[in-house]
C-alpha positions, -999 to +999 in steps of 0.1 A: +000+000+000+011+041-007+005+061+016+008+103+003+012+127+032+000+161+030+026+190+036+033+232+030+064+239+009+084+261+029+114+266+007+127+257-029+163+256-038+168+239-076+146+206-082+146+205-040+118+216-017+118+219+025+083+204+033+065+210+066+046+172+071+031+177+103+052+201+119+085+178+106+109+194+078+122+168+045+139+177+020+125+167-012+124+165-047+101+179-070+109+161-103+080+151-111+057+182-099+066+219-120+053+251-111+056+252-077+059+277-049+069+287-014+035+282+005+017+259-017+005+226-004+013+189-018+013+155-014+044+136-006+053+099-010+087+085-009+107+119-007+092+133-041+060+157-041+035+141-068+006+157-066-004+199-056-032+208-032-052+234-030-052+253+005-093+237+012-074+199-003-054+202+019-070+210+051-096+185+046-070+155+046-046+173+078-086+172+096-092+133+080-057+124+093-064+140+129-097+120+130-080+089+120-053+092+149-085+103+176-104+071+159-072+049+165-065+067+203-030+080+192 
């Protein structure tokens, strides 16, 4: 199974991007997404972004994760 995580560009530098996942920072690559920018949200899956959010995108999966952890008591 794949499992995307949402996240908030923060910085690009070249074909890398800092990406706030929860309040955690990765570098990664964004070969495979183009026209991106600082502030924008995306999806991440194995250190690459492959997919862009809109702001309302991506709120609704941060509040699906959040229910998911209350729903599983972490």
């Amino acid at each position: 199974m794949c499992l995307g995580i949402p996240g908030k560009v923060e910085a690009i530098e070249g074909k890398e991007a800092v990406v706030d996942v929860g309040g955690v920072k990765r570098k990664v690559r964004l070969d495979l997404v183009e026209g991106l920018n600082q502030g924008d949200y995306v999806i991440v899956h194995a250190g690459f972004v492959i997919q862009k959010l809109t702001e309302e995108e991506a709120k609704d999966l941060f509040n699906a994760i959040e229910e998911l952890g209350e729903a599983m008591n972490w």
